[in-house]
C-alpha angles and dihedrals in degrees: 000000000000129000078237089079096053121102132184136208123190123187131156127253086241087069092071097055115109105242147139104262132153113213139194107217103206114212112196125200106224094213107043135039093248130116133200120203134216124192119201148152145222109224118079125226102244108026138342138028116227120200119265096250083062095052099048089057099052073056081076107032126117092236102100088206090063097030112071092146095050091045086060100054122041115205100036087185098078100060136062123228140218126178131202122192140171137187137247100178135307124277117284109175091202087068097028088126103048096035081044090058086053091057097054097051091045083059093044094041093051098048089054091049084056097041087057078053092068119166149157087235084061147064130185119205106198105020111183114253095190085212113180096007111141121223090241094053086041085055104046091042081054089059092057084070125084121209089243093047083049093046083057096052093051092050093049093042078054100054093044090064104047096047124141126223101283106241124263 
């Protein structure tokens, strides 16, 4: 055996807490300079939040209903990955509606930060479309977001998009 054949992954502690984040997961093409970017969220829509860490890896599961990245690019070997994330409160099942709401606008709110980014160094993978979204809901979901949440989201729209290849 052959220290070839030996692979690491680090991740945080904090990755394992149960609480209500948005991501980028940075796919890097390792021959070229170009990135495509994935938004996404913790917090499912019926019931239930699983740590990031949790989530990151469905991305990569076999399971097409738990793998959306991996359903939008077919051979997953040939990339590296970075992934940014950042909190909005831990899990707290009595508000899971309305906290859940907030997620969903702080996804949506991101990947339109990053779409208004674009770029030819960049590619985003799901960007969101807002069909059928009246002015009047657009608005009030606006409302949900605080300057300083929004502030968050451009910096780590930001920093997703000046990464550098992660080190192997």
């Amino acid at each position: 055996m052959d220290t070839e054949s030996i692979y690491e992954i680090e991740f945080s502690g904090h990755s394992t807490k149960r609480e209500w984040a948005v991501y980028i997961i940075i796919v890097i093409d390792k021959k070229s300079d170009t990135r495509k970017l994935y938004v996404g969220k913790v917090g499912d829509n019926r019931d239930g939040c699983n740590p990031i860490l949790s989530r990151i890896g469905n991305h990569f599961s076999l399971n097409k209903i738990h793998s959306q990245l991996r359903n939008k690019i077919v051979d997953t070997t040939i990339f590296d990955y970075k992934v940014l994330y950042s909190i909005f409160g831990e899990y707290n099942k009595t508000n899971h509606s309305q906290d859940r709401q907030k997620i969903n606008q702080i996804e949506r709110q991101l990947n339109l930060i990053i779409q208004n980014k674009a770029s030819d160094n960049f590619e985003l993978l799901n960007p969101y479309k807002g069909i059928g979204v009246t002015k009047k809901i657009s608005l009030e979901r606006k409302g949900l977001l605080s300057e300083n949440e929004i502030k968050t989201l451009t910096q780590m729209a930001d920093r997703a998009i000046s990464v550098d290849k992660p080190s192997r």
